[in-house]
TIRO-2110 file (N, C-alpha, C; in Angstrom, 1 decimal):
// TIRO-2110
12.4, 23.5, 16.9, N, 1, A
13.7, 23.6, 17.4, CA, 1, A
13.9, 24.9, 18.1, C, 1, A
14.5, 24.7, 19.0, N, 2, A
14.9, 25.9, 20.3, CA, 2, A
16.5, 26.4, 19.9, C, 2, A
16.7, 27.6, 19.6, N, 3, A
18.3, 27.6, 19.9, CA, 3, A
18.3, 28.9, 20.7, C, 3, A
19.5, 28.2, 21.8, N, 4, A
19.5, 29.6, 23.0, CA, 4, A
20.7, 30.2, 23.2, C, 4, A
20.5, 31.6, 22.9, N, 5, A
22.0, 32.5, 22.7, CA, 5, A
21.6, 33.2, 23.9, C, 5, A
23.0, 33.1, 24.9, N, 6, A
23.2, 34.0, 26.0, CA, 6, A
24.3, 35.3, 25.4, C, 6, A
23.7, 36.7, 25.2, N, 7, A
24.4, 37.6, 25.0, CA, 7, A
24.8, 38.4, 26.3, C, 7, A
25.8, 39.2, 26.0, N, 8, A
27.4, 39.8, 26.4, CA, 8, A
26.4, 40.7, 27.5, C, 8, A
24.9, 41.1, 27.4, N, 9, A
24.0, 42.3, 28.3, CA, 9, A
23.5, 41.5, 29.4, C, 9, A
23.7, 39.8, 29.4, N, 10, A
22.8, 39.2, 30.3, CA, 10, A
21.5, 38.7, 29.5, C, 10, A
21.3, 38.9, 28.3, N, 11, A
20.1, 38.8, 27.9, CA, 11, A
20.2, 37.1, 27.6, C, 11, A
19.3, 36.2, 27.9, N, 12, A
18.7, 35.1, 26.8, CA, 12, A
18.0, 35.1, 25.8, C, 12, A
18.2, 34.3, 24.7, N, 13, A
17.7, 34.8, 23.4, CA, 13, A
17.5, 33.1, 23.2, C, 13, A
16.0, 32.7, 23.0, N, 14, A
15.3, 31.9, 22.7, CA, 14, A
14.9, 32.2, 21.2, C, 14, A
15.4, 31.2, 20.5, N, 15, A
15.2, 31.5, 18.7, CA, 15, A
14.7, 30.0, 18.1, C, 15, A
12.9, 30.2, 18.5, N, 16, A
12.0, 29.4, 17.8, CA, 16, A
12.1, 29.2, 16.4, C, 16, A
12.1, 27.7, 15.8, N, 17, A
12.3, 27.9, 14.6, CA, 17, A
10.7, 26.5, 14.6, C, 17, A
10.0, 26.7, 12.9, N, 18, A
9.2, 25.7, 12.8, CA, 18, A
7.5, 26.3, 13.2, C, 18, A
7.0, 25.2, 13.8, N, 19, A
5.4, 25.5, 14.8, CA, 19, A
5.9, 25.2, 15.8, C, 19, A
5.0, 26.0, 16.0, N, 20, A
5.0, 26.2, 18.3, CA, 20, A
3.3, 25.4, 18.4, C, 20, A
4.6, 24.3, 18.7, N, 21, A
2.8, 22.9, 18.9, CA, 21, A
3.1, 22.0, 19.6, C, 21, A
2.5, 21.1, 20.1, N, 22, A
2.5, 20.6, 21.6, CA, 22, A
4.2, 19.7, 21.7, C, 22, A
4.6, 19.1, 20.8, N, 23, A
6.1, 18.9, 20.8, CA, 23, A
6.9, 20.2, 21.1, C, 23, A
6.9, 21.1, 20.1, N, 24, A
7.9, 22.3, 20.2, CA, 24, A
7.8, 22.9, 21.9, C, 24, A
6.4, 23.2, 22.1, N, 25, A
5.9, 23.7, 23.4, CA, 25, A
6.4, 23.0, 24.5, C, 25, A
6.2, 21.7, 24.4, N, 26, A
6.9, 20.8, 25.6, CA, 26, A
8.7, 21.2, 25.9, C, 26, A
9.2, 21.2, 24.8, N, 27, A
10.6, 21.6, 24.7, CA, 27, A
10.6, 23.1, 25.4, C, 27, A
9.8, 23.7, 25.3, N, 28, A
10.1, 25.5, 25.3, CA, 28, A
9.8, 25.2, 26.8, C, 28, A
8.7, 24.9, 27.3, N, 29, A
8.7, 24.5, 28.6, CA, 29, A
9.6, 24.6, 29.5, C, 29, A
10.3, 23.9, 29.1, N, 30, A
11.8, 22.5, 29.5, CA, 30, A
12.9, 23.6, 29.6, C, 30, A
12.9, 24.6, 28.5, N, 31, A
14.3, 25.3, 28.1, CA, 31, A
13.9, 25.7, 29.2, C, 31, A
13.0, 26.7, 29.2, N, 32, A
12.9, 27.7, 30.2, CA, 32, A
13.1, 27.7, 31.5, C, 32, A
12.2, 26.6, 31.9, N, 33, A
12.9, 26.2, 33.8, CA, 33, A
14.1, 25.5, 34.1, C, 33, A
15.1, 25.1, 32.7, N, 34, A
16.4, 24.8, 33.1, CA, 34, A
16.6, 26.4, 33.1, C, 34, A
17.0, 27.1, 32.4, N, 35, A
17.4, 28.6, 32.4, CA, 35, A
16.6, 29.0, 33.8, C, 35, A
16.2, 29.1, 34.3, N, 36, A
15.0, 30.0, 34.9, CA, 36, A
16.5, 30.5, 36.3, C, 36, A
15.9, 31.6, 36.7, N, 37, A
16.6, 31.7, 37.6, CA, 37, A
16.2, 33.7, 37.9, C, 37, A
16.0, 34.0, 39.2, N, 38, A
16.0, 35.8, 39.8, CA, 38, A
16.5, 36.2, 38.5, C, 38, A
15.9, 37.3, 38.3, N, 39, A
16.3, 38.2, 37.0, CA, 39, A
16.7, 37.6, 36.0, C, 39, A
16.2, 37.1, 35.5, N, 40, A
16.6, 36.2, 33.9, CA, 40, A
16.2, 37.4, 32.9, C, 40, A
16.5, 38.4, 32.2, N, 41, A
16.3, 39.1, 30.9, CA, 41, A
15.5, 38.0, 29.6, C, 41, A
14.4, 37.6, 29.6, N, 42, A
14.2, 36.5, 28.7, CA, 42, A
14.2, 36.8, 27.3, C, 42, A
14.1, 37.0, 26.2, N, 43, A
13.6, 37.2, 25.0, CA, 43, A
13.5, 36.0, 24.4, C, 43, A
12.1, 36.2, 23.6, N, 44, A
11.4, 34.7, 23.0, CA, 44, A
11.3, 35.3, 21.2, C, 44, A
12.3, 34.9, 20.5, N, 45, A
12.4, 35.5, 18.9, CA, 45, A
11.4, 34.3, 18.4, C, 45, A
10.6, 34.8, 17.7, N, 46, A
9.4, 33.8, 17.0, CA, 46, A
9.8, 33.9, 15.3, C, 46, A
10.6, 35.0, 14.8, N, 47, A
10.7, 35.3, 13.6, CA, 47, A
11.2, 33.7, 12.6, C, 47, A
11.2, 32.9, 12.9, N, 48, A
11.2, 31.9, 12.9, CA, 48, A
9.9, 30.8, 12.6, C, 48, A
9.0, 31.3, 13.3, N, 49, A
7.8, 30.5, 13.5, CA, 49, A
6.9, 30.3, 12.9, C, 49, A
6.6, 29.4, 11.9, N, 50, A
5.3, 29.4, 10.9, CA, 50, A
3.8, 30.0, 11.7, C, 50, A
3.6, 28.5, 12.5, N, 51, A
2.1, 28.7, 13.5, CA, 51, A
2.6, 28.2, 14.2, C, 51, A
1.5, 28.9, 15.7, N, 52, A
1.3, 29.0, 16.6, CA, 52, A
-0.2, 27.8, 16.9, C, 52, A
-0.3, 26.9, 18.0, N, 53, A
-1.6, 26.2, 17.9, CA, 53, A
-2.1, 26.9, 19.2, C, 53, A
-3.0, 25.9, 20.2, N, 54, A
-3.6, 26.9, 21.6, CA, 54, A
-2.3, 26.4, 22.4, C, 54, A
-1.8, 24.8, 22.2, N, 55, A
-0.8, 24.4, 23.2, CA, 55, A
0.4, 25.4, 22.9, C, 55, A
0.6, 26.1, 21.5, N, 56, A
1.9, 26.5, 22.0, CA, 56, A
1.5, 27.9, 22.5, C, 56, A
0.4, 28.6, 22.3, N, 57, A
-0.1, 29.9, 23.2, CA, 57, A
0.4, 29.8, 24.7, C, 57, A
-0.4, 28.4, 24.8, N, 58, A
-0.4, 28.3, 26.5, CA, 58, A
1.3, 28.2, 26.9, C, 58, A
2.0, 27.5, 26.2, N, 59, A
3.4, 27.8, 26.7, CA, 59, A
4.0, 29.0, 26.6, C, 59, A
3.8, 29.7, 25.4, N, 60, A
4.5, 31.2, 25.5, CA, 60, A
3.7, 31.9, 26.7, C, 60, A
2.4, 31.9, 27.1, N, 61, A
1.5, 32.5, 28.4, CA, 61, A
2.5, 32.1, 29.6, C, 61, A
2.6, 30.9, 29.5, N, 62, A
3.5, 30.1, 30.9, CA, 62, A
5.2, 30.2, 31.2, C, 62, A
5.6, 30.2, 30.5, N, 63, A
6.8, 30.9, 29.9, CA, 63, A
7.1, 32.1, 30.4, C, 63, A
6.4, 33.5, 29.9, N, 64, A
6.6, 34.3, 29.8, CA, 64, A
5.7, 34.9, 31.5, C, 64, A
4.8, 34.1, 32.4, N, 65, A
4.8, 34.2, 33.6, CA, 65, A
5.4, 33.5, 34.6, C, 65, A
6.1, 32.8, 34.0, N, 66, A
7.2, 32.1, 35.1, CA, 66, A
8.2, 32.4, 35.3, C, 66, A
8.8, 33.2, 34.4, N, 67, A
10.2, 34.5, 34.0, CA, 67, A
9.7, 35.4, 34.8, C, 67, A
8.3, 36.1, 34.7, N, 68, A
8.0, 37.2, 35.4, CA, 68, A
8.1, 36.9, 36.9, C, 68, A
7.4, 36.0, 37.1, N, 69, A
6.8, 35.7, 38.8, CA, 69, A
8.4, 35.4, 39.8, C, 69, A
9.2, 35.5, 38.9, N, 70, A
10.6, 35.0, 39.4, CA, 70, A
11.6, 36.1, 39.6, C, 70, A
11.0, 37.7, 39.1, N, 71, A
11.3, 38.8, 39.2, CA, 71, A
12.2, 38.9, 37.7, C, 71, A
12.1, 38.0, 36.9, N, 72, A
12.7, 38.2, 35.8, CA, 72, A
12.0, 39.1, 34.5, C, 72, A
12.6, 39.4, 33.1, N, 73, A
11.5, 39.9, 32.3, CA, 73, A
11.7, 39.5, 31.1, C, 73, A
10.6, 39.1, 30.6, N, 74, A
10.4, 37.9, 29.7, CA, 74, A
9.4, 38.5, 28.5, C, 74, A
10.1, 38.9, 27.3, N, 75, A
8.9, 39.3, 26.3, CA, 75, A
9.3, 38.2, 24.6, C, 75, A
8.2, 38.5, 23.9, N, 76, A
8.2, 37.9, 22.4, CA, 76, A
8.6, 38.9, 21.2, C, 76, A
9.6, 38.7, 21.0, N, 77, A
9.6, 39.9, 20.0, CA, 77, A
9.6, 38.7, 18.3, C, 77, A
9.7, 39.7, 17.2, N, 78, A
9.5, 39.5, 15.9, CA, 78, A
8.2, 38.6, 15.4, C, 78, A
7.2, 38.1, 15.9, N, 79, A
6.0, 37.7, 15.7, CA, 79, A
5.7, 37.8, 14.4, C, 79, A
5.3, 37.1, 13.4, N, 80, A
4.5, 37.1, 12.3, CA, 80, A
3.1, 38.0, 12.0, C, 80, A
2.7, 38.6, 11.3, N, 81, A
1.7, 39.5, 10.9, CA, 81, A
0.5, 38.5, 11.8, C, 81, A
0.6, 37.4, 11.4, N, 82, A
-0.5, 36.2, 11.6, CA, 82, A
-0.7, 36.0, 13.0, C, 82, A
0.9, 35.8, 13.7, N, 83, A
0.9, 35.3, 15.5, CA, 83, A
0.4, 36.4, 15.8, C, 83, A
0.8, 38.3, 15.7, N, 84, A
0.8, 39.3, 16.1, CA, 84, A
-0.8, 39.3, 16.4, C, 84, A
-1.8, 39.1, 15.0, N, 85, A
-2.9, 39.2, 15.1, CA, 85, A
-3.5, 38.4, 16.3, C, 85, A
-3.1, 37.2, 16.3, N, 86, A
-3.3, 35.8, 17.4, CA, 86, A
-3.7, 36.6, 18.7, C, 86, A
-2.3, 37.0, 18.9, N, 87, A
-1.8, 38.1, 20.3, CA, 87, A
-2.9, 38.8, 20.3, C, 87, A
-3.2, 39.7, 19.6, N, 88, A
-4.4, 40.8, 20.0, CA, 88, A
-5.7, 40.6, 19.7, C, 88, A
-6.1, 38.8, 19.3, N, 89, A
-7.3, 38.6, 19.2, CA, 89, A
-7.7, 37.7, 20.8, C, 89, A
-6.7, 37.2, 21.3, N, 90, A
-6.8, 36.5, 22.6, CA, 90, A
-6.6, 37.7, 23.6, C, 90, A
-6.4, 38.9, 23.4, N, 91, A
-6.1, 39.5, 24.3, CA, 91, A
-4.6, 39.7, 25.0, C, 91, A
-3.4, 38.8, 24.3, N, 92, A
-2.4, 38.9, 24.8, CA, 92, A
-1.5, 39.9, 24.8, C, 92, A
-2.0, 41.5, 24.2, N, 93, A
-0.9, 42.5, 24.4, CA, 93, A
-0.1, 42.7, 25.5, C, 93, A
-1.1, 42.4, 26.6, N, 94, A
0.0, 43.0, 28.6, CA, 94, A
0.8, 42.3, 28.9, C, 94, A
0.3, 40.7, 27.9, N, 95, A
1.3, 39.4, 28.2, CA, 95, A
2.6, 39.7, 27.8, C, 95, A
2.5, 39.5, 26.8, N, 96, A
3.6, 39.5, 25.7, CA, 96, A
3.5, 40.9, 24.9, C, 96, A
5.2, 41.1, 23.9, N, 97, A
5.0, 42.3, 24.1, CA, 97, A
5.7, 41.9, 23.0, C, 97, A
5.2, 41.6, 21.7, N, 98, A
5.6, 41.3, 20.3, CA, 98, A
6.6, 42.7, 19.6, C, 98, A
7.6, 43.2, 19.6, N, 99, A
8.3, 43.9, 19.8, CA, 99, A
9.3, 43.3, 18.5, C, 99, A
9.8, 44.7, 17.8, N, 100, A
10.9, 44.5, 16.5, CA, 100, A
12.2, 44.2, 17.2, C, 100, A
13.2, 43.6, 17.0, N, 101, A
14.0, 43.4, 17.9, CA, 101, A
15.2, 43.2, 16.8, C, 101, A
16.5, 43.8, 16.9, N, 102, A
17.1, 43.9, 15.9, CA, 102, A
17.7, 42.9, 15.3, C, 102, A
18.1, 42.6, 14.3, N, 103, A
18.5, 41.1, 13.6, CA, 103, A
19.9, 41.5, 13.8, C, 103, A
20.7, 40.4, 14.1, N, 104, A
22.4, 40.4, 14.1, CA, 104, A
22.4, 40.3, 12.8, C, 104, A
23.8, 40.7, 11.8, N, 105, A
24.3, 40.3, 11.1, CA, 105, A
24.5, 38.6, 10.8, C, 105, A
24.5, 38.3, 9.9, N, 106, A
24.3, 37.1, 9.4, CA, 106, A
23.3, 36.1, 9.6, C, 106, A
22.3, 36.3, 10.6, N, 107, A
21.2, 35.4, 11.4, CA, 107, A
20.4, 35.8, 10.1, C, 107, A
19.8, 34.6, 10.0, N, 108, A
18.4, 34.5, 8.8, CA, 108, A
17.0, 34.2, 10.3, C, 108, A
END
């Protein structure tokens, strides 16, 4: 499940809930190039996310260069001990930029 909060800075807030696997991934896909647009502020909240498979890797990789290549900026913040590790065993730190990101009041 995707849920997408546009905040008051311009920012998008993508809030992954479940696994990021070839259904969820298809969807993330989808969100993103409806959203897509010059300067998109992206943020992709994973705090939500059990596992990660390779298909949902490759979407957050695709995702997060299709934001960029559009002059937009697109990072992953709250990542699991487990995704985090993922990220720096594929090499994904320059990609993605798994980052603490503050929790609003009342959001679980």
């Amino acid at each position: 499940m995707i849920q997408i909060e546009n905040c008051q800075d311009k920012t998008t807030v993508l809030r992954l809930s479940g696994d990021l696997d070839l259904i969820s991934s298809f969807h993330l896909r989808h969100v993103v190039y409806d959203i897509l647009e010059p300067g998109l502020d992206l943020v992709i909240d994973l705090r939500r996310v059990r596992t990660i498979d390779a298909v949902g890797v490759s979407a957050l990789i695709g995702s997060v260069r299709r934001v960029r290549a559009s002059g937009g900026r697109a990072r992953v913040t709250n990542a699991k001990p487990r995704v985090r590790w993922l990220f720096h065993t594929l090499g994904m730190e320059q990609l993605v930029e798994p980052i603490a990101m503050v929790q609003r009041p009342g959001v679980a």
